[in-house]
KEPALUM-43370 format. One record per atom (N, C-alpha, C): residue in three letters; x, y, z; atom name. Coordinates in nm, 3 decimals. Atoms other than C-alpha are relative to their C-alpha. Last residue first. Example, Ala and Ser with C-alpha at 12.3 -4.5 7.8 and 13.67 -1.06 7.14 Angstrom:
BEGIN
 code      c1      c2      c3 site
  SER  -0.082  -0.119  -0.006    N
  SER   1.367  -0.106   0.714   CA
  SER  -0.077   0.109   0.073    C
  ALA   0.089  -0.119   0.000    N
  ALA   1.230  -0.450   0.780   CA
  ALA   0.090   0.120   0.000    C
***
This chain:
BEGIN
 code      c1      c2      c3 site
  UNK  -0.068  -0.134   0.085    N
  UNK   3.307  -2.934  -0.285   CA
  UNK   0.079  -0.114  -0.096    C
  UNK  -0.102  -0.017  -0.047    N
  UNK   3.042  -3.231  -0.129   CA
  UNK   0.073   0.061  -0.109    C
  UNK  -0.099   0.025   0.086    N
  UNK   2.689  -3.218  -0.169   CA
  UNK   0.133  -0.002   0.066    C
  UNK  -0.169  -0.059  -0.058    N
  UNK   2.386  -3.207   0.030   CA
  UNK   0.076  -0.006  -0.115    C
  UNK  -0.114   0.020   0.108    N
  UNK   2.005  -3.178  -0.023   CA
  UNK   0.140  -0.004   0.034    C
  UNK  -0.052   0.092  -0.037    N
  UNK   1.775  -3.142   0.277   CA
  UNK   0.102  -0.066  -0.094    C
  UNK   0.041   0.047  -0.086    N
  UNK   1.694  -2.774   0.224   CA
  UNK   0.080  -0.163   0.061    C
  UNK   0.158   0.029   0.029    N
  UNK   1.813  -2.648  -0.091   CA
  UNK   0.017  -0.117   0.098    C
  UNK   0.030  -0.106   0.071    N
  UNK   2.210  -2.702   0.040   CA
  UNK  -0.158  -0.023  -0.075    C
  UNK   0.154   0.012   0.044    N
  UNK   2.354  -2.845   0.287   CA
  UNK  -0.035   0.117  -0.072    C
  UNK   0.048  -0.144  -0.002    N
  UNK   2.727  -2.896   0.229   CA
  UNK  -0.114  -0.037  -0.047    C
  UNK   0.109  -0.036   0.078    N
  UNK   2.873  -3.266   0.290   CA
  UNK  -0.069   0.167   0.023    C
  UNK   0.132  -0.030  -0.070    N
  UNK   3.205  -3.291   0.450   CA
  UNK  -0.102   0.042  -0.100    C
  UNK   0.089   0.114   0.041    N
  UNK   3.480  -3.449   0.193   CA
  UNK  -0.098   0.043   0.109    C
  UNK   0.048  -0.033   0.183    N
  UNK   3.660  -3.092   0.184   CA
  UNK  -0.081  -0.100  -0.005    C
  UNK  -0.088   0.034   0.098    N
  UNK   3.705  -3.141   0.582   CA
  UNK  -0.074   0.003  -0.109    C
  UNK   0.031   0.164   0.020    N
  UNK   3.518  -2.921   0.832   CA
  UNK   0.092  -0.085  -0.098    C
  UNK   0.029   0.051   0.170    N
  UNK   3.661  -2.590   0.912   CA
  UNK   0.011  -0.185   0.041    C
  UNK   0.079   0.034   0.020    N
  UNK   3.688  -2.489   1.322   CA
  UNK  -0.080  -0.033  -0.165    C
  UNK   0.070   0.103  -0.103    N
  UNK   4.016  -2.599   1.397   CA
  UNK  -0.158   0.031  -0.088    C
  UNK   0.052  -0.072  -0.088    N
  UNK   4.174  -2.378   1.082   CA
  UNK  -0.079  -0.074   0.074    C
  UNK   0.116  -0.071   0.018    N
  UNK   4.371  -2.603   0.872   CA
  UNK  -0.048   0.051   0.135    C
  UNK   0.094   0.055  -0.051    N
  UNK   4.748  -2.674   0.935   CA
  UNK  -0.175   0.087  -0.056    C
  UNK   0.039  -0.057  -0.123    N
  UNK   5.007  -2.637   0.708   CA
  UNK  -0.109  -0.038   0.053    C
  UNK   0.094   0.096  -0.108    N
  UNK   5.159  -2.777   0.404   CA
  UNK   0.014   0.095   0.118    C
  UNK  -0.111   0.148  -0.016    N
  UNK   5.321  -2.493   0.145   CA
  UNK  -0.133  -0.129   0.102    C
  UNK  -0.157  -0.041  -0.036    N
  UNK   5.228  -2.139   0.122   CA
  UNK   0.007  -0.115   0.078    C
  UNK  -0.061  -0.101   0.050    N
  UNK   4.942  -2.177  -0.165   CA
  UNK   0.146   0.031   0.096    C
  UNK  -0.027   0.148   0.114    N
  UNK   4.750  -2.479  -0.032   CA
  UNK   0.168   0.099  -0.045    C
  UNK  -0.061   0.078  -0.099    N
  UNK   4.694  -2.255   0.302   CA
  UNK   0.095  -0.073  -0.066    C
  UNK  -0.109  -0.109  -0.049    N
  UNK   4.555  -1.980   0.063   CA
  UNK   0.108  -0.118   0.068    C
  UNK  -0.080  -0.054   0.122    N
  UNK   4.328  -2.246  -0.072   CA
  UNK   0.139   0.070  -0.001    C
  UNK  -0.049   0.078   0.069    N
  UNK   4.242  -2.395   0.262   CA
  UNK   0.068   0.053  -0.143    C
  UNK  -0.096   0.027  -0.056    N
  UNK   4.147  -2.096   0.373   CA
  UNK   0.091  -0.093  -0.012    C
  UNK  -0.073  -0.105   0.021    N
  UNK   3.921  -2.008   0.102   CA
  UNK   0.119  -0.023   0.059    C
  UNK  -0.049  -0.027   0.153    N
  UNK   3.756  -2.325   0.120   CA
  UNK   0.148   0.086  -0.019    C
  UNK  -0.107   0.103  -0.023    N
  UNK   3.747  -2.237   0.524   CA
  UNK   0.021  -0.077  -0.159    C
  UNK  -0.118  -0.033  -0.056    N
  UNK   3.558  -1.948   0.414   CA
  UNK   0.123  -0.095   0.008    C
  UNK  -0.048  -0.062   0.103    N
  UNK   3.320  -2.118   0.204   CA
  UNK   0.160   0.050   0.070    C
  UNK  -0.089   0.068   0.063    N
  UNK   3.219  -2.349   0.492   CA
  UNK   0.084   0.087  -0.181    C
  UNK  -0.100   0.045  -0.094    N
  UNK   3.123  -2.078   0.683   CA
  UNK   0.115  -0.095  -0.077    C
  UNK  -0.058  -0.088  -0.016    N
  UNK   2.902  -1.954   0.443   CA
  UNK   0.123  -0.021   0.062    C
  UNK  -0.038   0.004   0.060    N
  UNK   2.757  -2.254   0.415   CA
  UNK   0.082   0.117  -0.083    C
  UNK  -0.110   0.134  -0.006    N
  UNK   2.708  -2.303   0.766   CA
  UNK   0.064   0.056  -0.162    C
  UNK  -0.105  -0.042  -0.107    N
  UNK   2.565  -1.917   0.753   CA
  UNK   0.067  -0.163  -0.024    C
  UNK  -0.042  -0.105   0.049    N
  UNK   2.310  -1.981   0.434   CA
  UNK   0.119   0.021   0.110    C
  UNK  -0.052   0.084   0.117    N
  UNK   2.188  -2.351   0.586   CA
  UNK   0.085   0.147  -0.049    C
  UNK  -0.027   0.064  -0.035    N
  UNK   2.064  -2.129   0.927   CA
  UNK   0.122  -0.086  -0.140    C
  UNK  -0.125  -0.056  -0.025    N
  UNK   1.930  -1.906   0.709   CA
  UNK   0.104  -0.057   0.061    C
  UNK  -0.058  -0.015   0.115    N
  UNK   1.720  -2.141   0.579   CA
  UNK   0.138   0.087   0.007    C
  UNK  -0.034   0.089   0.030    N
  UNK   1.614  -2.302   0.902   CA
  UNK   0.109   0.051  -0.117    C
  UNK  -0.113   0.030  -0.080    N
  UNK   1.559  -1.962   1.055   CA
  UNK   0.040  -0.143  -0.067    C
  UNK  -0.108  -0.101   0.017    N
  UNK   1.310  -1.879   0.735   CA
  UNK   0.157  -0.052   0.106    C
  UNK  -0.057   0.030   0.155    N
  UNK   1.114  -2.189   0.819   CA
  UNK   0.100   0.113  -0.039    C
  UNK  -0.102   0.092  -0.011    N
  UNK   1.111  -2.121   1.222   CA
  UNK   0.032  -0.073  -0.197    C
  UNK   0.095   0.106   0.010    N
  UNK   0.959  -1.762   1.140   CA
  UNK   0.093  -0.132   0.013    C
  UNK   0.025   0.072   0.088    N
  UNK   1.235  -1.500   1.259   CA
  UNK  -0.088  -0.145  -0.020    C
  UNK  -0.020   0.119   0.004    N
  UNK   1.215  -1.240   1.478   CA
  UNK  -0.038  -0.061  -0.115    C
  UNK   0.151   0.020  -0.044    N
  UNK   1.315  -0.892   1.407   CA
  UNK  -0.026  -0.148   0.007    C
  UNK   0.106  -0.043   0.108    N
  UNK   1.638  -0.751   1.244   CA
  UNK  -0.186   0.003   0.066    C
  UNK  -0.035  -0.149  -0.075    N
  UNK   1.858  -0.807   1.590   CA
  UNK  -0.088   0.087  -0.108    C
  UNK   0.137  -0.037   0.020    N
  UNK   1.716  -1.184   1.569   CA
  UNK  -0.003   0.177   0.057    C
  UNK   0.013  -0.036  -0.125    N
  UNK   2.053  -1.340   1.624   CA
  UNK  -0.133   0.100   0.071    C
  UNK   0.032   0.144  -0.088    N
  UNK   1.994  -1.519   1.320   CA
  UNK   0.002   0.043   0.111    C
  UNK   0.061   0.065   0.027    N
  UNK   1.988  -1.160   1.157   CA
  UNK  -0.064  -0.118   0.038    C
  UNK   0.055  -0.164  -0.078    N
  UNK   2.282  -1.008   1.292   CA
  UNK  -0.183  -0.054  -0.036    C
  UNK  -0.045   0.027  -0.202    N
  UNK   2.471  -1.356   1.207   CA
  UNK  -0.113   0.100   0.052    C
  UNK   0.018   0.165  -0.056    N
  UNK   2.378  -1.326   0.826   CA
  UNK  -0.056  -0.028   0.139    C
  UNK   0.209  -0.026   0.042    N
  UNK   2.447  -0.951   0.785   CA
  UNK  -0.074  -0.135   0.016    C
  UNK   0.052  -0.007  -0.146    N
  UNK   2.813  -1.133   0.990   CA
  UNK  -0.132   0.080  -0.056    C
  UNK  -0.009   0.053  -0.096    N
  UNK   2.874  -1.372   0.736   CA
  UNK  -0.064   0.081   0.139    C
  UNK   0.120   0.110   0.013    N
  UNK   2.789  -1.156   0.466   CA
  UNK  -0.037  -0.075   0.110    C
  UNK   0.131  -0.066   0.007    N
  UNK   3.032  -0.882   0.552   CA
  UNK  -0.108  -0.102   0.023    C
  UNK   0.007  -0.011  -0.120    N
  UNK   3.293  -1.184   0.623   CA
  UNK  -0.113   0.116   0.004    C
  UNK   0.008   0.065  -0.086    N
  UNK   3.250  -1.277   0.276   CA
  UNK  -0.022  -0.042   0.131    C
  UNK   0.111   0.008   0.102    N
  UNK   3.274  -0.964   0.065   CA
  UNK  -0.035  -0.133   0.134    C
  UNK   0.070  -0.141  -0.051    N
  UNK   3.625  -0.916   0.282   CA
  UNK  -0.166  -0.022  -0.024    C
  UNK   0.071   0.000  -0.080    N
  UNK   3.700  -1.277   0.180   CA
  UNK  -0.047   0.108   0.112    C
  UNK   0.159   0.097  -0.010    N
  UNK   3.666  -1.313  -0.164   CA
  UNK  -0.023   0.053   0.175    C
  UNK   0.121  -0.111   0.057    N
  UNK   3.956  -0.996  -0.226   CA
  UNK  -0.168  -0.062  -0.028    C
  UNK  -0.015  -0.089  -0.098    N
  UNK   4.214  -1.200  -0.018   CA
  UNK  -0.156   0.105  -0.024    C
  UNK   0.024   0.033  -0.171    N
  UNK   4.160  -1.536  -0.200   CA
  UNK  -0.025   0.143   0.087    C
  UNK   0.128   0.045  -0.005    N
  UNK   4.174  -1.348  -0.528   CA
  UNK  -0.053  -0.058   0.133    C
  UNK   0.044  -0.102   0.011    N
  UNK   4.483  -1.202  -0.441   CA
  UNK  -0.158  -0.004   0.000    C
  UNK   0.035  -0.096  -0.173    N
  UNK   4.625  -1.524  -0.313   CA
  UNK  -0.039   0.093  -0.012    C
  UNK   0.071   0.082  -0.128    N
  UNK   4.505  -1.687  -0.642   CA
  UNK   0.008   0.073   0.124    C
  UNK   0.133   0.016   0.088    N
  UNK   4.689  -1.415  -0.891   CA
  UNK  -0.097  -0.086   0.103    C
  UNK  -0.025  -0.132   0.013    N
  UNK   5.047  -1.455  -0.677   CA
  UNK  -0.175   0.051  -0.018    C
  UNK   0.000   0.023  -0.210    N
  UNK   5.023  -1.807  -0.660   CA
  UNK  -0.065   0.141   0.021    C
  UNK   0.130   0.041  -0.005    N
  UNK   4.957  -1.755  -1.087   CA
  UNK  -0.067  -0.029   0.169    C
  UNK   0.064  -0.075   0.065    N
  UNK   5.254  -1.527  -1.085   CA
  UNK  -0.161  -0.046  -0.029    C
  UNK   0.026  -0.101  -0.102    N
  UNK   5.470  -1.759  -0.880   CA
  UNK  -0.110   0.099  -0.039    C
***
């Protein structure tokens, strides 16, 4: 319990830091900074999915933590590829 305990704390204290980001991100793609060159929008673009997909990480983790449950509709599955440096992918 004490290491559950330790994880869901950590989970909780990633995704404040997280959702900031997500939406300086968003405010940004939505071109409320100023417009953006279509190379920059690409990149940011990759910076918000993978942002996104962090979250649902997170969620999953927490999720792992109080038993079987469902994942959040819009999270991809752990075997989805994350773009990253441009046309590069990986999977978590």
């Amino acid at each position: 319990p004490a290491a559950a305990d330790l994880v869901a704390m950590a989970v909780h204290d990633m995704k404040s830091p997280l959702a900031a980001l997500r939406s300086a991100l968003q405010l940004v793609q939505d071109g409320r900074t100023g417009e953006i060159p279509p190379a920059q929008a690409r990149f940011l673009a990759i910076a918000l999915d993978n942002a996104q997909q962090l979250g649902c990480l997170l969620d999953r983790l927490r999720g792992a933590l109080s038993g079987p449950g469902s994942l959040p509709g819009d999270c991809r599955s752990l075997d989805a590829p994350i773009r990253c440096r441009g046309e590069a992918s990986r999977s978590c």
